[in-house]
ZAMARGU-4260 file (C-alpha; in steps of 0.2 Angstrom, whole numbers, plus 5000, padded with zeros to 4 digits):
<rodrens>
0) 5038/5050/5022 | 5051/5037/5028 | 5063/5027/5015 | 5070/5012/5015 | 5085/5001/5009
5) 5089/4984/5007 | 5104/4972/5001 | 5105/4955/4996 | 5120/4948/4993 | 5113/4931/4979
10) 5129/4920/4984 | 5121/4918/5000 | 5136/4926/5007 | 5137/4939/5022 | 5134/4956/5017
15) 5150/4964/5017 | 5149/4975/5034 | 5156/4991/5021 | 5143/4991/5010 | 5131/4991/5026
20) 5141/5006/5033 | 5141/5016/5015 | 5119/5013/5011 | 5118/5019/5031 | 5129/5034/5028
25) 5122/5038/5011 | 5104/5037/5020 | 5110/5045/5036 | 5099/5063/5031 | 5084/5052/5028
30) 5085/5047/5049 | 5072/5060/5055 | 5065/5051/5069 | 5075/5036/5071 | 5081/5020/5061
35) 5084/5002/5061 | 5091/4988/5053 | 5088/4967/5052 | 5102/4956/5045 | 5100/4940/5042
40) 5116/4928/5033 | 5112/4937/5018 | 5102/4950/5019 | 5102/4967/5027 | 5086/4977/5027
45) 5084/4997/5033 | 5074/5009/5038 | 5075/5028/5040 | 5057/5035/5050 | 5049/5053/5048
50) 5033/5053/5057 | 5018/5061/5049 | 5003/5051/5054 | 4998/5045/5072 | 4999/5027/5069
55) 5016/5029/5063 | 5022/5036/5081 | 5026/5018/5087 | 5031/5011/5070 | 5048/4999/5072
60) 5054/4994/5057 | 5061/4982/5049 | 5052/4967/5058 | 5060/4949/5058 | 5048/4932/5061
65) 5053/4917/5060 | 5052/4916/5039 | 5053/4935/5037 | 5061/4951/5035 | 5048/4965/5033
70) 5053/4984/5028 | 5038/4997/5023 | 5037/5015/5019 | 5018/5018/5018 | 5002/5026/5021
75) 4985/5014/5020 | 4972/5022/5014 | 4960/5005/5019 | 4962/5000/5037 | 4945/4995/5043
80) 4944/4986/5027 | 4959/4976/5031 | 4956/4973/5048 | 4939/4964/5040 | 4947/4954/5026
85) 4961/4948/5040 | 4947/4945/5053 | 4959/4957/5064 | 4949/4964/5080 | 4952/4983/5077
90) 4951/4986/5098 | 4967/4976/5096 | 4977/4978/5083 | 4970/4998/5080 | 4986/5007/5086
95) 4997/4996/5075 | 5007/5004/5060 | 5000/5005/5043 | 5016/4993/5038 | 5009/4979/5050
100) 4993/4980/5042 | 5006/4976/5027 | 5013/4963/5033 | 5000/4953/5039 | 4992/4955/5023
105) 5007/4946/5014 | 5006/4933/5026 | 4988/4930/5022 | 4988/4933/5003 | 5006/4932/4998
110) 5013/4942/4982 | 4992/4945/4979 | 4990/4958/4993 | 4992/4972/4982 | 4976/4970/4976
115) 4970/4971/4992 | 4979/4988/4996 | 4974/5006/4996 | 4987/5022/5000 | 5002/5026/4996
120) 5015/5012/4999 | 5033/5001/4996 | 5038/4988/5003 | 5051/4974/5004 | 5049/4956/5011
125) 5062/4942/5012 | 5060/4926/5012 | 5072/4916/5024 | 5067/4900/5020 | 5063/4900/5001
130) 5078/4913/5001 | 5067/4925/4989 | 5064/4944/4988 | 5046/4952/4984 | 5046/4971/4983
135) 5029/4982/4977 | 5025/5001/4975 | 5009/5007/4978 | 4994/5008/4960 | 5001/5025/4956
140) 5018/5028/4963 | 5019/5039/4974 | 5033/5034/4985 | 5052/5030/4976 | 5061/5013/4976
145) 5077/5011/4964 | 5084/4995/4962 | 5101/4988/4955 | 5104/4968/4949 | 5120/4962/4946
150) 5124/4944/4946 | 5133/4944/4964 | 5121/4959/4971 | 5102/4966/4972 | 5102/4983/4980
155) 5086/4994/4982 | 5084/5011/4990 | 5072/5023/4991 | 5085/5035/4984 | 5096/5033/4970
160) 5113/5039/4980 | 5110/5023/4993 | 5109/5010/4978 | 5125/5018/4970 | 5134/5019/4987
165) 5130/4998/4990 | 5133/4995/4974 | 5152/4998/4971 | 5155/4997/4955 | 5161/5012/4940
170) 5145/5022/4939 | 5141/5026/4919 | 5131/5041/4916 | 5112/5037/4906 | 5113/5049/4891
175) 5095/5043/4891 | 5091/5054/4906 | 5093/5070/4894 | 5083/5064/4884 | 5068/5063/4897
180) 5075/5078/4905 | 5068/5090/4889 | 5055/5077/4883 | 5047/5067/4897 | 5044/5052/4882
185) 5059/5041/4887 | 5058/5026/4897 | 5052/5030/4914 | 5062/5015/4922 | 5078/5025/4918
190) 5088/5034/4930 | 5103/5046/4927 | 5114/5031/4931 | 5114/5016/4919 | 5114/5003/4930
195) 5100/5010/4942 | 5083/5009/4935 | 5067/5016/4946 | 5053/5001/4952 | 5035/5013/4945
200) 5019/5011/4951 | 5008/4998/4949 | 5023/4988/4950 | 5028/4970/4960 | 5046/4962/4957
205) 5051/4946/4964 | 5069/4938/4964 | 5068/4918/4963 | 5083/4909/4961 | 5092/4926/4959
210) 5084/4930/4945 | 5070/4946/4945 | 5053/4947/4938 | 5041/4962/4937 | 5024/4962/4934
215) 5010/4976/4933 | 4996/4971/4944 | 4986/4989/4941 | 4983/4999/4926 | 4972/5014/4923
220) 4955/5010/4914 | 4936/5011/4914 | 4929/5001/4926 | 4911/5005/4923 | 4909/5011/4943
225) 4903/5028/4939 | 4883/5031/4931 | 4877/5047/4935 | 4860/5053/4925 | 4865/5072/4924
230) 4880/5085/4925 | 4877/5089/4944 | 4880/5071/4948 | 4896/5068/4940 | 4900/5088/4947
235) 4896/5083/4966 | 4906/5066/4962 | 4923/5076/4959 | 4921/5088/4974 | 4918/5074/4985
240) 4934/5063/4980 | 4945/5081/4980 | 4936/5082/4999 | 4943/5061/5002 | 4959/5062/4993
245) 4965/5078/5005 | 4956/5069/5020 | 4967/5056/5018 | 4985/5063/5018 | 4978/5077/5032
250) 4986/5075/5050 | 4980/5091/5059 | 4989/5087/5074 | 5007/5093/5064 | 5010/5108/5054
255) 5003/5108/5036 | 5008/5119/5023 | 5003/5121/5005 | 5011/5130/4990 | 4999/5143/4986
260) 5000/5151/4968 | 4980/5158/4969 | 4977/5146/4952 | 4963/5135/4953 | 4973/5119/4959
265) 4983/5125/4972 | 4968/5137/4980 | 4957/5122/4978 | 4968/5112/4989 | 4970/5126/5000
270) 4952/5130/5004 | 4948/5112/5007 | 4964/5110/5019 | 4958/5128/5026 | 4941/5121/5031
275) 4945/5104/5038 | 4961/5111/5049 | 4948/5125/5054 | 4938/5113/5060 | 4951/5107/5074
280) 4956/5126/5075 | 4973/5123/5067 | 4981/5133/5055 | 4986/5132/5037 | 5003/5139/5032
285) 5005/5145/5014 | 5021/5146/5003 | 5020/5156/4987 | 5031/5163/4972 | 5030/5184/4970
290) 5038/5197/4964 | 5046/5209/4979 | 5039/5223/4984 | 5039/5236/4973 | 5045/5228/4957
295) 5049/5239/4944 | 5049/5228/4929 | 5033/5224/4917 | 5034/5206/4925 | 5017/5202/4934
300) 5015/5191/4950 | 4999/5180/4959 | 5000/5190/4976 | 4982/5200/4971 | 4974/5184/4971
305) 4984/5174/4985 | 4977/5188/4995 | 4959/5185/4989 | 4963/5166/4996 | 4970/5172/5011
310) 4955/5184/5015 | 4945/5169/5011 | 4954/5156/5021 | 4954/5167/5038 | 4967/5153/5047
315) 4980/5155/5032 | 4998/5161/5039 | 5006/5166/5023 | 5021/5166/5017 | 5028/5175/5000
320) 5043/5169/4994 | 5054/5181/4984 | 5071/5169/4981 | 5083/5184/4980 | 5098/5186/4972
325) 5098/5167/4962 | 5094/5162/4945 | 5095/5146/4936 | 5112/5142/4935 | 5116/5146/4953
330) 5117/5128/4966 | 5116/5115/4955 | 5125/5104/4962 | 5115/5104/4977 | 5099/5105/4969
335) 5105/5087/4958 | 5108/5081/4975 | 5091/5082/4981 | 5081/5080/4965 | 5092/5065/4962
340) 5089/5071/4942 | 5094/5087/4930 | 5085/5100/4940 | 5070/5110/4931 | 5074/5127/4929
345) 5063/5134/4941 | 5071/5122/4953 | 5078/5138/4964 | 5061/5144/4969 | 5056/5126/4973
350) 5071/5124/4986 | 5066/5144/4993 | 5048/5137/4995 | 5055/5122/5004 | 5067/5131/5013
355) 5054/5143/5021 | 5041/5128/5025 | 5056/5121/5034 | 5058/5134/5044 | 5037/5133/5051
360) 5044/5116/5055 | 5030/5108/5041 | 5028/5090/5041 | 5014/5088/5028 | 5016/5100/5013
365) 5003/5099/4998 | 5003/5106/4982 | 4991/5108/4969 | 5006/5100/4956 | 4996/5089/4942
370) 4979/5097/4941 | 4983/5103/4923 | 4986/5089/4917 | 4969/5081/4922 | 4956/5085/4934
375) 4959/5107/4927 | 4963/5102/4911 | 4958/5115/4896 | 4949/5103/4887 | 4957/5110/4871
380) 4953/5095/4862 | 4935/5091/4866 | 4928/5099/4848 | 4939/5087/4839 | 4931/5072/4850
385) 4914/5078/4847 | 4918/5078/4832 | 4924/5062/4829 | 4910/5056/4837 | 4898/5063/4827
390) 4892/5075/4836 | 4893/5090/4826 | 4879/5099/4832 | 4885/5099/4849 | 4905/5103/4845
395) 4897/5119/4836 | 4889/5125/4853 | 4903/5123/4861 | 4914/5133/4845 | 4901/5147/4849
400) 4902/5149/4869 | 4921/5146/4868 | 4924/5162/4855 | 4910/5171/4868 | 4916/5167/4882
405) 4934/5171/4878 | 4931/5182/4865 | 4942/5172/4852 | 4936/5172/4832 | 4927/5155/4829
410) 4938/5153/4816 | 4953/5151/4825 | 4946/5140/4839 | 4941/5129/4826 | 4961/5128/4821
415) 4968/5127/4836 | 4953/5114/4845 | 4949/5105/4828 | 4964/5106/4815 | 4977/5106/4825
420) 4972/5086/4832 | 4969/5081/4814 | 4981/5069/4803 | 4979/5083/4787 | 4986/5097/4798
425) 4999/5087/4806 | 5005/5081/4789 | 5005/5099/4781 | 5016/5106/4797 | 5031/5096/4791
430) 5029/5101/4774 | 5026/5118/4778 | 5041/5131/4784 | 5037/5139/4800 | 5043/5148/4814
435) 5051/5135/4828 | 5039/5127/4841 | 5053/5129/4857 | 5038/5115/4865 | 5050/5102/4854
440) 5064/5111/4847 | 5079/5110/4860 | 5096/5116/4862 | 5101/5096/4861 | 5115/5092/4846
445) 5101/5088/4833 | 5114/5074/4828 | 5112/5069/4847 | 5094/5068/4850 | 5091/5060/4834
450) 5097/5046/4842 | 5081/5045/4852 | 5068/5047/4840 | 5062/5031/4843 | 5057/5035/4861
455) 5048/5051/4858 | 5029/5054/4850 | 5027/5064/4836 | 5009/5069/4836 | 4999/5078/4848
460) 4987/5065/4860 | 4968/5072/4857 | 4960/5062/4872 | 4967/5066/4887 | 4959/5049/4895
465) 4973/5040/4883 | 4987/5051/4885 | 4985/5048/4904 | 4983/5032/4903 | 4998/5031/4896
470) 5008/5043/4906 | 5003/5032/4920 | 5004/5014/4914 | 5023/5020/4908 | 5028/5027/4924
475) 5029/5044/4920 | 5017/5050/4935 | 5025/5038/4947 | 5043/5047/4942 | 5037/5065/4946
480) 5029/5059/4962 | 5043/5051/4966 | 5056/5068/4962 | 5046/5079/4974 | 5042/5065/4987
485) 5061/5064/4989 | 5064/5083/4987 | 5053/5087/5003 | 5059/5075/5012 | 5077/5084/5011
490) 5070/5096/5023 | 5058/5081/5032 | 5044/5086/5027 | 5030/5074/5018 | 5023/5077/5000
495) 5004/5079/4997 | 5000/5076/4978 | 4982/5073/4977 | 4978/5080/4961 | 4985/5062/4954
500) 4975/5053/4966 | 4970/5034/4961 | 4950/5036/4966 | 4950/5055/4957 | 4960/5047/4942
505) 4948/5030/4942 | 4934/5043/4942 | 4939/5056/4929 | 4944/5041/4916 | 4924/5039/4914
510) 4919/5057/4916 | 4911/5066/4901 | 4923/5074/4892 | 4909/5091/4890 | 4911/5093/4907
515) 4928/5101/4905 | 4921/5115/4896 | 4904/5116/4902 | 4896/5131/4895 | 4911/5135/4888
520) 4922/5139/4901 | 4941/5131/4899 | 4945/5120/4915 | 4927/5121/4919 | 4924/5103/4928
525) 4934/5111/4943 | 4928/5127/4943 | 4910/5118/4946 | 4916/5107/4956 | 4922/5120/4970
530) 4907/5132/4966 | 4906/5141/4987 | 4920/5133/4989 | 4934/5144/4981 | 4933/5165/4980
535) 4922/5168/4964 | 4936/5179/4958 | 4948/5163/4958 | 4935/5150/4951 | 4934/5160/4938
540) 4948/5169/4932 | 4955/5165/4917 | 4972/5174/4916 | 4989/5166/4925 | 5005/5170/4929
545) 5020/5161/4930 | 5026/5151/4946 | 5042/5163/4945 | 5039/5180/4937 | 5053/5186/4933
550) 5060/5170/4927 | 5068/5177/4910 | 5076/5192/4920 | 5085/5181/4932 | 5089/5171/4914
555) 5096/5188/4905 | 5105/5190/4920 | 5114/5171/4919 | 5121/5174/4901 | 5138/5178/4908
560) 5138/5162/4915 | 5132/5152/4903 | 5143/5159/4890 | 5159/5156/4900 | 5154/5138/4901
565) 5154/5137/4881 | 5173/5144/4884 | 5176/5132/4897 | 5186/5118/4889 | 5183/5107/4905
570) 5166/5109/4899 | 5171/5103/4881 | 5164/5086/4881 | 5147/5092/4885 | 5148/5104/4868
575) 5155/5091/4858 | 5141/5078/4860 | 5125/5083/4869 | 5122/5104/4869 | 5125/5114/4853
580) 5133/5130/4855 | 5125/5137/4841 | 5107/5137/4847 | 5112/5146/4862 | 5121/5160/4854
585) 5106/5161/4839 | 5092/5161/4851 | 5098/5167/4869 | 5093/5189/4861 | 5075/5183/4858
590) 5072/5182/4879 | 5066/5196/4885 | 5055/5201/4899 | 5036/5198/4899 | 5020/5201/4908
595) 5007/5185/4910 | 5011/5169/4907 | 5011/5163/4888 | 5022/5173/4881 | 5033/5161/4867
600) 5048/5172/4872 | 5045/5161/4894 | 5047/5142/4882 | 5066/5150/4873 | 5072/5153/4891
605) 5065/5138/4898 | 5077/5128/4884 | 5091/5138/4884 | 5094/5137/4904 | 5092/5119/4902
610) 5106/5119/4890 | 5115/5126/4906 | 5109/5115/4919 | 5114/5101/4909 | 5132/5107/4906
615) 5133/5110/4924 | 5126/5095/4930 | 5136/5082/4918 | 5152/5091/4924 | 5147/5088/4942
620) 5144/5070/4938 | 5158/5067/4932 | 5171/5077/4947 | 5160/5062/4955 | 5169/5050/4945
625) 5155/5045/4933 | 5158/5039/4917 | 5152/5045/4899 | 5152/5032/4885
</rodrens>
């Protein structure tokens, strides 16, 4: 994945030649396999290349015509499509970039292209002659672009540190961004920096007489393409989009690697990539989180079932990653670097992973991240929304092969698949004392976060098929695909999400929702849909680990640190307005060591080491001269 940068000065005055020279140096780690740069009067575009795809191997960017400036960072998805619609011979033209496609599709429809545009993409055109700006991300968002408007200036970036080094003015911290940071409910657009705001998918902004608009030319929603007569249809459908969407990003002609936990997202990805790179007789390199060898604790890790993908997936060069010796609180500084937000507190095992694929020299590295969210979701829900819709007889089958299946007491799968999604029971929980629910409650100064009440839900969503369209149409997805698409490209490699996939999300907004727990299996769309495709024992397992196992030891063994940064009076401010002491020293005891995944003990670690993230990340800030208001 490349990036790109761009300055505009609206006063139609030269671009200064040191904010040219600060953008370049702030993108200089982005220059993998070469850059350039176009200036015209007032307007400098860049471009910073990795090359990942064949056509991209002669890519020259940015490109100047007569009328244009042109700068792309994108993967088409549709090039014998457009070579139609632009009545382009394909003998001709077939060695061209993706980004010339691009461009001569803004040349033939103008701001309306988009529509016409499949892949992952941004990109920036200039206007000489009308002297205006037109900038687009791809439908979902898969590639980053941050912009910055000011009444002399517009500055955009594929990274935040380019806009902020352009932009030259104080840099004021977004206590917004905390918000988001323990939440994900805040507006999407926001950065950590006030003044820089992220461009989401689905997205196109022009600039006409120096003054921005942005429009949503895509949204997520029923388009009636999918009418399959029976379950086996709609089963096949799935499989055969998972088999397109890692087509797609797949160059087998440079090393590929995939973060392997042995779940059923990450080995799906796996055994699809396995077989198509088997197929050109290349191999797949995996990357995975365990425990070392001979670990003493009562912590439990995935390799039992990695191995089973590995035994299955005979071209797999494995790679377990242990991450000795850090914890949460250790590198932060860098790590806010790369992420370009308050890190997550796994964040150290997600720069080990990288770290190792870096050194097999991966270009291409796909995860399985997302799945959970949609195409393996647990369908915890459904007996609500057979309910709803009347259809009692069949949400009672379900309650029955559930509680066999799993072994659960009907009665509590009715609370926690029926109850819980009612209005009654959400009314009754804030009457109700009960022990704290660490998925809401935070370390965060209650007198703080109330602030922001306005910008988080209160109830659970029942349809999944709502909640993601709205995760989507807000920018949330496009943000975490953004987050790991820079992250990799720290250590120039490419990021493959294809669990959020437009054609597998188009496809799953239609699907039955009883597919998801056919027979009353949880996650069971997937599991059908790879039927001899994964290991038996991994399409239908039903226990889980966590992606660092011995999480809350390494957090037992930060409290030192964390509690000298509550004595730290540098740190003072932090305390005073956004983290509360209190919490921390209440709740840090209940962590302990656990075995499996769901322990309630994994959530009060999870919030309390974001408390230190925080504190360490704001006081990093502001030694960079950031402001807090």
């Amino acid at each position: 994945m490349s990036a790109i940068y761009g300055i505009i000065s609206k006063r139609e005055k030269p671009v200064e030649q040191a904010s040219i020279n600060k953008i370049k140096q702030a993108m200089a780690h982005r220059v993998t396999d070469g850059d350039g740069i176009k200036q015209s009067k007032n307007v400098v575009f860049g471009f910073c290349k990795l090359t990942v795809y064949p056509q991209q191997q002669n890519e020259q960017l940015p490109i100047e015509t007569s009328d244009l400036i042109f700068t792309a960072n994108a993967r088409i998805d549709n090039r014998d499509e457009l070579y139609s619609l632009l009545s382009l011979d394909k003998k001709q033209w077939g060695t061209e970039a993706d980004s010339f496609l691009i461009l001569k599709a803004y040349q033939h429809w103008g701001a309306q292209c988009v529509e016409h545009l499949q892949g992952e993409f941004v990109f920036a055109v200039w206007d000489k002659i009308r002297q205006q700006l037109f900038l687009a991300t791809d439908q979902v968002g898969f590639r980053p672009l941050y912009y910055y408007d000011a009444p002399e200036v517009f500055i955009f970036c594929s990274e935040i540190k380019g806009v902020e080094a352009a932009k030259g003015t104080p840099h004021y911290f977004n206590d917004e961004h905390i918000i988001n940071y323990h939440f994900r409910q805040s507006n999407s657009e926001q950065t950590y920096n006030k003044e820089v705001f992220a461009l989401c998918g689905g997205i196109k902004l022009s600039m006409v007489n120096n003054t921005i608009k942005k429009e949503k030319y895509w949204a997520l929603q029923p388009a009636g393409r999918y009418n399959f007569k029976n379950d086996e249809e709609w089963i096949n459908c799935l499989r055969d989009l998972m088999y397109k969407a890692v087509s797609k990003r797949l160059n087998p002609e440079v090393p590929v690697g995939i973060t392997l936990s042995g779940g059923l997202d990450s080995s799906s990805v796996a055994c699809i990539l396995s077989e198509l790179l088997a197929k050109k007789n290349k191999p797949l390199y995996a990357f995975s989180s365990v425990l070392p060898v001979g670990h003493g604790g009562i912590e439990e890790d995935e390799r039992r079932y990695i191995d089973i993908v590995n035994k299955h997936c005979p071209n797999i060069i494995q790679t377990f990653v242990e991450a000795p010796g850090v914890g949460p609180l250790d590198n932060l500084a860098k790590a806010f670097d790369i992420n370009e937000a308050i890190p997550n507190v796994f964040f150290y095992m997600d720069m080990a992973i990288a770290e190792a694929a870096k050194e097999k020299n991966i270009r291409s590295l796909f995860t399985g991240f997302g799945g959970d969210f949609w195409v393996s979701w647990k369908g915890n829900s459904i007996i609500y929304l057979l309910m709803q819709q009347g259809k009692y007889k069949a949400s009672m089958q379900l309650l029955k092969q559930l509680a066999k299946v799993y072994d659960i007491n009907p009665l509590k799968l009715l609370k926690s698949d029926y109850l819980f999604y009612t209005t009654l029971w959400h009314q009754l929980r804030k009457i109700k004392p009960r022990d704290i629910n660490w998925q809401q409650h935070t370390t965060l100064q209650p007198g703080f976060a109330a602030q922001y009440t306005h910008v988080l839900f209160s109830e659970q969503q029942s349809s999944q098929s709502a909640a993601m369209q709205a995760m989507v149409s807000d920018g949330q997805i496009s943000r975490f695909n953004g987050l790991f698409a820079n992250r990799n490209e720290h250590y120039n490699m490419a990021t493959c999400d294809m669990m959020f996939d437009k054609d597998i999300m188009e496809f799953l907004i239609e699907a039955p929702v009883h597919l998801f727990n056919k027979n009353g299996y949880r996650r069971s769309l997937i599991r059908h849909a790879m039927h001899d495709i994964l290991p038996p024992a991994i399409q239908w397992r039903r226990d889980k680990s966590p992606y660092s196992p011995d999480y809350a030891k390494r957090t037992i063994m930060a409290k030192a640190k964390l509690f000298s940064m509550m004595d730290d009076p540098e740190k003072a401010f932090v305390f005073d307005k956004y983290i509360s002491k209190d919490a921390i020293i209440r709740h840090f005891d209940d962590i302990v060591p656990f075995a499996g995944f769901s322990s309630p003990t994994s959530v009060t670690g999870i919030r309390i080491m974001q408390a230190g993230i925080v504190t360490d990340c704001l006081i990093y800030l502001k030694s960079k001269g950031y402001l807090f208001e």
